[in-house]
C-alpha positions in Angstrom: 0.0 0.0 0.0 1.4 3.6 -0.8 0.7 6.9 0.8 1.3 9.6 -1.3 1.8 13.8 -1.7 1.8 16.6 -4.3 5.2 17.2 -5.8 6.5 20.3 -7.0 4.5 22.2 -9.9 8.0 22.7 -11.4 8.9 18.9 -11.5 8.1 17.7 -15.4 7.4 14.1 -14.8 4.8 14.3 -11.8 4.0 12.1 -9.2 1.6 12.9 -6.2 3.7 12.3 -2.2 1.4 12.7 0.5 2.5 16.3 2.2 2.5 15.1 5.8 1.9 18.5 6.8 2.9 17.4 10.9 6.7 17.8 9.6 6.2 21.2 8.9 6.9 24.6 10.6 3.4 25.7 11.0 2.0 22.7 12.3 4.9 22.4 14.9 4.3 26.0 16.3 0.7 25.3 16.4 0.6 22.0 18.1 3.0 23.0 20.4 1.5 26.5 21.9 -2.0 26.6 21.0 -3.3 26.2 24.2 -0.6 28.4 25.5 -2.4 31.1 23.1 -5.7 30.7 23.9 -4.7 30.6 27.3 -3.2 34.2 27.3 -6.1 36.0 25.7 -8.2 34.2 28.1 -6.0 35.7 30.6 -6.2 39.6 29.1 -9.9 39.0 28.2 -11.7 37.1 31.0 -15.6 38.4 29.9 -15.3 36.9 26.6 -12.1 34.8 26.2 -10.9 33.4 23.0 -13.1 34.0 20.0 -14.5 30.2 19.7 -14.0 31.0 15.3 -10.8 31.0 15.7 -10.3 28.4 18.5 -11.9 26.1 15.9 -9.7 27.6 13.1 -6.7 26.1 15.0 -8.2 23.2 16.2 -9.3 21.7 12.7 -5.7 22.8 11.2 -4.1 20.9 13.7 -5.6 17.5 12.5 -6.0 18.5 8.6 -3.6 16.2 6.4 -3.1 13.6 9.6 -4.2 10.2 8.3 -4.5 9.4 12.0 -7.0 11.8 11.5 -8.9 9.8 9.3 -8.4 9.5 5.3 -9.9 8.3 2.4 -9.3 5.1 0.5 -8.5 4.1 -3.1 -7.3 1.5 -4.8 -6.2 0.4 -8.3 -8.6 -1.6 -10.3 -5.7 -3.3 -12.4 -3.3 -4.1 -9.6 -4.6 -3.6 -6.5 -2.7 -1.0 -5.2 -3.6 1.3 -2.1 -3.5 5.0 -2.0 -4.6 7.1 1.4 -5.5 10.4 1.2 -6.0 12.3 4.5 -8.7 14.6 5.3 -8.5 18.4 5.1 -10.0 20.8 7.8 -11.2 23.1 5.1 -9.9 26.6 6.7 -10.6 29.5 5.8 -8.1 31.4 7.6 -4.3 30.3 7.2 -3.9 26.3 6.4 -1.9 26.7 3.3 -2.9 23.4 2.0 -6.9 24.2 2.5 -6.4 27.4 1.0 -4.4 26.4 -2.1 -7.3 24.3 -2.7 -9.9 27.0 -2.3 -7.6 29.0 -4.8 -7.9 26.7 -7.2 -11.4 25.6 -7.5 -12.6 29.8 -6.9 -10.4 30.5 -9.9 -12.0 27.8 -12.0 -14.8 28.5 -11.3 -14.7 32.2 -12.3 -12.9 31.2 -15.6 -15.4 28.4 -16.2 -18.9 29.8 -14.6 -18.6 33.7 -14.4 -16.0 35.8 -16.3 -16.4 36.3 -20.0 -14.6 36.3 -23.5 -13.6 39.6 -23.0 -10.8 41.9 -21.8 -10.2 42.4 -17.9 -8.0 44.8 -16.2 -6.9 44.7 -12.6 -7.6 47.4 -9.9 -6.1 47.2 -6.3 -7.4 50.1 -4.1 -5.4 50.3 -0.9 -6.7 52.0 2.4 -5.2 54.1 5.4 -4.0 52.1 8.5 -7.0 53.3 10.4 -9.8 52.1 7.9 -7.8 49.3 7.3 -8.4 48.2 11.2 -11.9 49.2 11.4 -12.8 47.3 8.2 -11.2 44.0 9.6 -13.8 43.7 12.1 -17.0 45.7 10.6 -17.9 43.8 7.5 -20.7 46.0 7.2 -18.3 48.8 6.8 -16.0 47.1 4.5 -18.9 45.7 2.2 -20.3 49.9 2.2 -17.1 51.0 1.3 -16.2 48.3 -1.6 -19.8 49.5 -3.2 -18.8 53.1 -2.9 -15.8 52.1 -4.7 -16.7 49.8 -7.5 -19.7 52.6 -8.5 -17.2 54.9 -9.1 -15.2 51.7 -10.9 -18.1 51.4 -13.2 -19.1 54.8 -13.4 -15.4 55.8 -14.7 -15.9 53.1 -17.7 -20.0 54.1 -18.5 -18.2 58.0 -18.4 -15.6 56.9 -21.1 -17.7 54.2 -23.3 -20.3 57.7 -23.6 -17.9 59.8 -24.8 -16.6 57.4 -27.3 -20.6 57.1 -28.3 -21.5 54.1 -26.6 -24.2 55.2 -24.4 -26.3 53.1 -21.9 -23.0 50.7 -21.4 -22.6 48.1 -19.0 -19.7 46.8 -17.2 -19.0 44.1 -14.3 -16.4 43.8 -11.5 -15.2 40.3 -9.3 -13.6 41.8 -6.4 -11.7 39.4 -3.7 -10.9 41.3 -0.3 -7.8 40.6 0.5 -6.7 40.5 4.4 -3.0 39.8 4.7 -0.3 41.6 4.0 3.2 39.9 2.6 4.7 40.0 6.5 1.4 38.2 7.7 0.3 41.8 8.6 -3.8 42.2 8.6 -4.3 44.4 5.2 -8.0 44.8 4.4 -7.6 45.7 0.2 -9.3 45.3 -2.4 -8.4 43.4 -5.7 -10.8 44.0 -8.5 -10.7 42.1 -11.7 -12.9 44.8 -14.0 -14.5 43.7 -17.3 -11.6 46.5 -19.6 -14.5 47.9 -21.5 -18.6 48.3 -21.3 -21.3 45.8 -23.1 -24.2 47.3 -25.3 -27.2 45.9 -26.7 -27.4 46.0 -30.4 -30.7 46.8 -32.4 -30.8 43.5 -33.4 -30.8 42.9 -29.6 -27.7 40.8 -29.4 -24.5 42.1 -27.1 -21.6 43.6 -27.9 -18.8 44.2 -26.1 -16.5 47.9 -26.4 -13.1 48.1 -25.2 -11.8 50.7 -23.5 -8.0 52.4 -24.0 -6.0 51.9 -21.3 -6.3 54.5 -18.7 -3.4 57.5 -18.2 -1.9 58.0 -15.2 -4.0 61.1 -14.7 -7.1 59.3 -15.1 -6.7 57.1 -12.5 -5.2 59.8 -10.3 -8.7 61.3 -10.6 -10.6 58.2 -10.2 -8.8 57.8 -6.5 -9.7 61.4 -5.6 -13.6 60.3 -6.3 -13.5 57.5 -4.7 -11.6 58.9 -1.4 -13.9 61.7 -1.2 -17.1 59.5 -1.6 -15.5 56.9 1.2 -15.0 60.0 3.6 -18.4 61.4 3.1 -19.4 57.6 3.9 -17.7 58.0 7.2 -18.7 61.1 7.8 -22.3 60.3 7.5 -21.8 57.3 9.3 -20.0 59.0 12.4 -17.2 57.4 11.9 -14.8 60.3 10.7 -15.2 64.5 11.8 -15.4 67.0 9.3 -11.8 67.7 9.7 -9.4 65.9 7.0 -6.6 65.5 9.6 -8.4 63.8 12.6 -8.4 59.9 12.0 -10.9 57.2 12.8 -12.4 57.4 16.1 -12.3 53.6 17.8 -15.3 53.6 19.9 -16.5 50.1 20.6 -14.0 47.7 20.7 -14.4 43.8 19.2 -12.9 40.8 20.8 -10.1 40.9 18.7 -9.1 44.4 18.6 -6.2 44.4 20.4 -4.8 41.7 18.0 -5.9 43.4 14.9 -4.8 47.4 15.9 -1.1 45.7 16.2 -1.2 43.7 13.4 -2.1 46.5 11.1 0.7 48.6 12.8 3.0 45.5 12.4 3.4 45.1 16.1 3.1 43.0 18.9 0.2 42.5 20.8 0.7 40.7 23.8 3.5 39.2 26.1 6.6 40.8 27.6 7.0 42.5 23.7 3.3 44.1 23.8 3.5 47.1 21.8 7.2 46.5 20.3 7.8 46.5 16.8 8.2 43.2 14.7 11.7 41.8 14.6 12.8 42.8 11.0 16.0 40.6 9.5 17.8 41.7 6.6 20.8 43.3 4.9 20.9 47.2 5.5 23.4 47.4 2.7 20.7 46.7 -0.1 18.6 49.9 0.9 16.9 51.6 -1.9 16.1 54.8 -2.1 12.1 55.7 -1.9 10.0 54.7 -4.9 8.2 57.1 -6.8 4.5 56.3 -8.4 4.4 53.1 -10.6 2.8 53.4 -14.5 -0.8 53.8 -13.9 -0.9 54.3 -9.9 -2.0 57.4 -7.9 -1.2 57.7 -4.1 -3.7 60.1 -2.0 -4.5 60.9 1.5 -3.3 57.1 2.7 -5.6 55.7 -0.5 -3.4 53.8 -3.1 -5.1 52.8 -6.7 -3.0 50.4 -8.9 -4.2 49.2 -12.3 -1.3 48.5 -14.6 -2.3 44.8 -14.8 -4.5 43.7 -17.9 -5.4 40.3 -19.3 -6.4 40.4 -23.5 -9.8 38.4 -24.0 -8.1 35.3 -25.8 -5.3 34.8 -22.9 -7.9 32.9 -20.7 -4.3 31.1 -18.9 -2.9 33.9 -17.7 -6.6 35.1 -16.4 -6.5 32.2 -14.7 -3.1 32.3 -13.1 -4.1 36.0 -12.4 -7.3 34.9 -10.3 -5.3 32.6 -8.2 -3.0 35.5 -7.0 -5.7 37.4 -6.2 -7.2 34.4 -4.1 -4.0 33.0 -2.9 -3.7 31.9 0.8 -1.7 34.4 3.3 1.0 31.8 4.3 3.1 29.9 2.1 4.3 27.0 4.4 8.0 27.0 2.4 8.4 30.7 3.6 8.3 29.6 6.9 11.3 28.5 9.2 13.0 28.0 12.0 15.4 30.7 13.3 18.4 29.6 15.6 16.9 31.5 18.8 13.7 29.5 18.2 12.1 32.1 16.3 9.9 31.6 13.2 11.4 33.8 10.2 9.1 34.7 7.6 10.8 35.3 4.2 8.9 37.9 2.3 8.4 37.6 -1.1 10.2 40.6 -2.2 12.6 42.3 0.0 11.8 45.8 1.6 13.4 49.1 0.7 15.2 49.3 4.2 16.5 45.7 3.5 14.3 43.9 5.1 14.0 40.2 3.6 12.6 38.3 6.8 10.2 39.0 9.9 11.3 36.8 12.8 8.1 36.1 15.0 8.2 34.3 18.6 6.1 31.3 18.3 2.7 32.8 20.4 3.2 36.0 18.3 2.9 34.1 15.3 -0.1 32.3 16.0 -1.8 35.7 16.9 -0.7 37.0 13.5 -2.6 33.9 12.2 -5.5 35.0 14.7 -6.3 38.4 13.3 -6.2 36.7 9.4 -8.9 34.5 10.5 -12.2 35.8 8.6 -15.3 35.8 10.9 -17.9 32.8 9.7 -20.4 33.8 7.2 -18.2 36.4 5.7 -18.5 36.6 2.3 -14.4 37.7 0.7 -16.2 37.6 -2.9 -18.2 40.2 -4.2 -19.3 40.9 -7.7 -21.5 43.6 -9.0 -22.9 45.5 -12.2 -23.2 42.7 -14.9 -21.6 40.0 -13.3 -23.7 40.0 -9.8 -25.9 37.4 -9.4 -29.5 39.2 -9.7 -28.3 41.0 -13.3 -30.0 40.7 -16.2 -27.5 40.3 -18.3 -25.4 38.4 -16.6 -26.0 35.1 -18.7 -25.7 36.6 -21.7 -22.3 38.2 -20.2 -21.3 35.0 -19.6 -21.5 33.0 -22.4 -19.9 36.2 -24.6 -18.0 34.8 -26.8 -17.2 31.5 -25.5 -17.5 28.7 -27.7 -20.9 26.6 -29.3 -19.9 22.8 -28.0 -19.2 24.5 -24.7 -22.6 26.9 -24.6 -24.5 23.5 -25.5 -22.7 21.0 -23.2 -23.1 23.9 -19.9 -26.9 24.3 -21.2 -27.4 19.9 -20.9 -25.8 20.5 -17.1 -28.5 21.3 -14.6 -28.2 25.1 -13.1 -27.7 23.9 -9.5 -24.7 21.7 -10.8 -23.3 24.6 -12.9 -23.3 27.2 -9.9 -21.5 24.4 -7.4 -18.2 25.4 -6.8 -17.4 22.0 -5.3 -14.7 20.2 -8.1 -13.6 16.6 -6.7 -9.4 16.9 -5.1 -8.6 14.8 -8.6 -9.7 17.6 -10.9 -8.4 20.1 -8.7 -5.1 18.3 -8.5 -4.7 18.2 -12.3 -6.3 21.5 -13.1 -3.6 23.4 -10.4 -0.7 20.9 -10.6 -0.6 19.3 -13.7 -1.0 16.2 -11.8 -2.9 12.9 -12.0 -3.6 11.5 -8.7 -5.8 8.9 -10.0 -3.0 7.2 -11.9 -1.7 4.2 -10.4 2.2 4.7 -10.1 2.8 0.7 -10.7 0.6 -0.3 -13.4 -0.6 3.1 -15.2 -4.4 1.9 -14.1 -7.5 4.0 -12.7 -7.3 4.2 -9.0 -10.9 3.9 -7.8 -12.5 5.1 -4.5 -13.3 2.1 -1.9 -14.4 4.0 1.9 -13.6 6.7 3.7 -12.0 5.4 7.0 -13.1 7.2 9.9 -12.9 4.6 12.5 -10.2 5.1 15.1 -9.6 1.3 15.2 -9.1 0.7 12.2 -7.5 3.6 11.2 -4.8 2.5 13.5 -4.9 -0.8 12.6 -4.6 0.0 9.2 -1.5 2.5 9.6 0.3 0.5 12.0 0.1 -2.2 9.2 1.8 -0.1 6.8 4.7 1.3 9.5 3.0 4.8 9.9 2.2 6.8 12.9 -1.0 5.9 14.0 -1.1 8.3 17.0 -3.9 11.1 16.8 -1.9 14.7 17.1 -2.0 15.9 20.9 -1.8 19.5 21.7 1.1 20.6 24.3 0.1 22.1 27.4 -0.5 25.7 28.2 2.9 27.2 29.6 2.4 30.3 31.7 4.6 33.1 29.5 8.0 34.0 30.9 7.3 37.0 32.9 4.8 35.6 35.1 7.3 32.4 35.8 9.6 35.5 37.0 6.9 37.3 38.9 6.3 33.3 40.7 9.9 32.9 41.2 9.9 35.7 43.7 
């Protein structure tokens, strides 16, 4: 019997090896001072405790990819051979395997289900430190202020499709909030994949689609003041902000989480004997750059940032779809993670800072409460699409079948509508559609490897694993430690 793993998407000849995600850094620091955590925010927060979402977040991480955990079962229908594939905890927050997954089949489906034969263009809006902190735990808020945005979005490309004598255009945004930062910092933004033109109905009511030029930087520039005036009127009105441009955000009522998420925005520490410090920043001072000045098609405002110098042609559908997945990418890439030699957990960022700065060294508990304040709240919805694309449009199924081709209108139009709008794809499809990689292969004889059960017996999953030579041992969680300064305060 063989247990097997994804390889690396750069390998050429494939072959799937089980992950055995209990090896890794992430898993370690979890297992090992999780209760610890939870312990400590009991301790500052005795009313309320731990938030029991993100108890849960940790607690199903901790036992996703175990196959003492449970697993599922297949075997080869030409040889006989045995595969196991352990269950996932399907996270939302920060398992990088769960969320690769996610990334995958949301992207799919958006290629497949939602975005058109037409050109898109990318639009990341960036927000002050303060609304970026308010946002995180108002999704009210956040939700209010991505509608204020994406009108003036769509009301910039109906305002340029009427001057070029296109009038009554539509257009359609897919819009992924974003929560982390690269340093694992919380960073509420918003990535907007915007249909790069506006549809019109013809006399002979058919649609067309008109692209739009590429914006100037001057455009944009404008575009950002809109939208940053509109957001503080929104505030305003909302008494969340005073008449005065200067004065920031005032925090009233505090959430559970708050202290977590006010230092994680400011990239600081929230609690033990470093509350308040600065995170640890590793690097090379040496390599410092000088201050960048405003990218092609980016304006800067007020603490507001507007990017959208990325665009995808209509026939490129590949690169749309490697495009989606960064924008729905999980916030921690377990082979950015390691261990330092004091213990600590250096995250290496993807692109080195402009003092240097190449790694962020986090103390175990300050890591997980990094991973804390990432942890969306349940029911929150992190995709949002609007104008033709939203759900209740009524052109949205004509938008979507623009331009795609006959065999594939017909053979969508034979599949019912509730299995067309599941975004559910079986691990085998994902597998090959993200990794190039047939899991379903048999790696002895080349033959089908077909499900038999899912084991979910303790008995016999141990029976089974100890059968094979594997740890059969469910994961235990290591015991809450009090935190060093209160061992000192007890030594005296």
């Amino acid at each position: 019997m063989e247990v097997c793993a994804a390889a690396t998407s750069e390998a050429i000849s494939r072959s799937y090896v089980r992950r055995a995600p209990e090896h890794g850094v992430l898993h370690r620091v979890v297992r090992e001072h999780l209760r610890t955590f939870v312990w400590e925010l009991d301790r500052h927060d005795e009313q309320r405790g731990a938030p029991l979402f993100v108890k849960r977040e940790f607690q199903r991480f901790v036992r996703c990819g175990v196959l003492a955990h449970g697993f599922a079962r297949f075997r080869c229908t030409g040889c006989g051979t045995d595969r196991l594939v352990a269950f996932s905890c399907k996270g939302r927050g920060f398992c990088p395997s769960c969320g690769g997954r996610r990334m995958t089949e949301r992207a799919a489906h958006l290629i497949d289900q939602v975005l058109p034969r037409a050109p898109v263009r990318q639009w990341v809006l960036s927000l002050p430190f303060e609304l970026r902190y308010r946002l995180a735990w108002d999704h009210r808020l956040c939700r209010a202020v991505l509608a204020v945005y994406t009108r003036a979005l769509q009301g910039f490309y109906r305002r340029r499709a009427s001057a070029s004598g296109h009038r009554d255009g539509r257009t359609g945004t897919v819009t992924v909030i974003q929560r982390f930062g690269g340093a694992l910092n919380l960073n509420v933004h918003f990535h907007t994949l915007a249909l790069d033109g506006v549809f019109v109905r013809e006399p002979d009511g058919l649609l067309s689609f008109a692209a739009a030029k590429a914006p100037t930087d001057e455009e944009v520039e404008a575009l950002l003041g809109l939208v940053r005036g509109r957001v503080v009127r929104l505030l305003v009105r909302r008494g969340l902000l005073s008449n005065e441009p200067d004065e920031g955000l005032d925090e009233q009522e505090a959430p559970p989480l708050h202290a977590l998420y006010a230092a994680s925005v400011r990239q600081r520490v929230a609690t033990g004997r470093r509350a308040g410090a600065r995170v640890l920043r590793l690097g090379d001072a040496s390599t410092t750059k000088p201050a960048s000045s405003k990218g092609r098609r980016q304006a800067r405002l007020g603490g507001f940032d507007l990017h959208a110098n990325t665009s995808v042609r209509a026939k490129n559908r590949r690169k749309l779809e490697r495009l989606c997945r960064y924008l729905l990418r999980p916030p921690v890439a377990e082979d950015r993670l390691s261990f330092g030699p004091d213990g600590n957990v250096l995250v290496r960022l993807k692109t080195p800072w402009r003092d240097g700065t190449s790694h962020i060294a986090l103390q175990p508990l300050e890591l997980l409460e990094k991973l804390a304040a990432l942890t969306p709240r349940p029911y929150v919805n992190l995709i949002v699409y609007h104008g033709v694309l939203a759900s209740n449009a009524k052109w949205r199924r004509e938008v979507v079948d623009f331009g795609r081709p006959q065999v594939e209108k017909a053979s969508s139009a034979s599949i019912p509508k509730k299995v067309i709008d599941s975004h559910n794809r079986t691990w085998a499809e994902l597998m090959r559609r993200g990794l190039d990689i047939d899991v379903l292969e048999c790696p002895d004889c080349g033959g089908r490897l077909r499900f038999v059960a899912a084991i979910l017996l303790s008995s016999a999953i141990r029976r089974i694993l100890r059968h094979l030579g594997l740890p059969s041992d469910p994961v235990q969680l290591a015991p809450a430690r009090a935190p060093p300064e209160l061992d000192d305060a007890w030594a005296c």
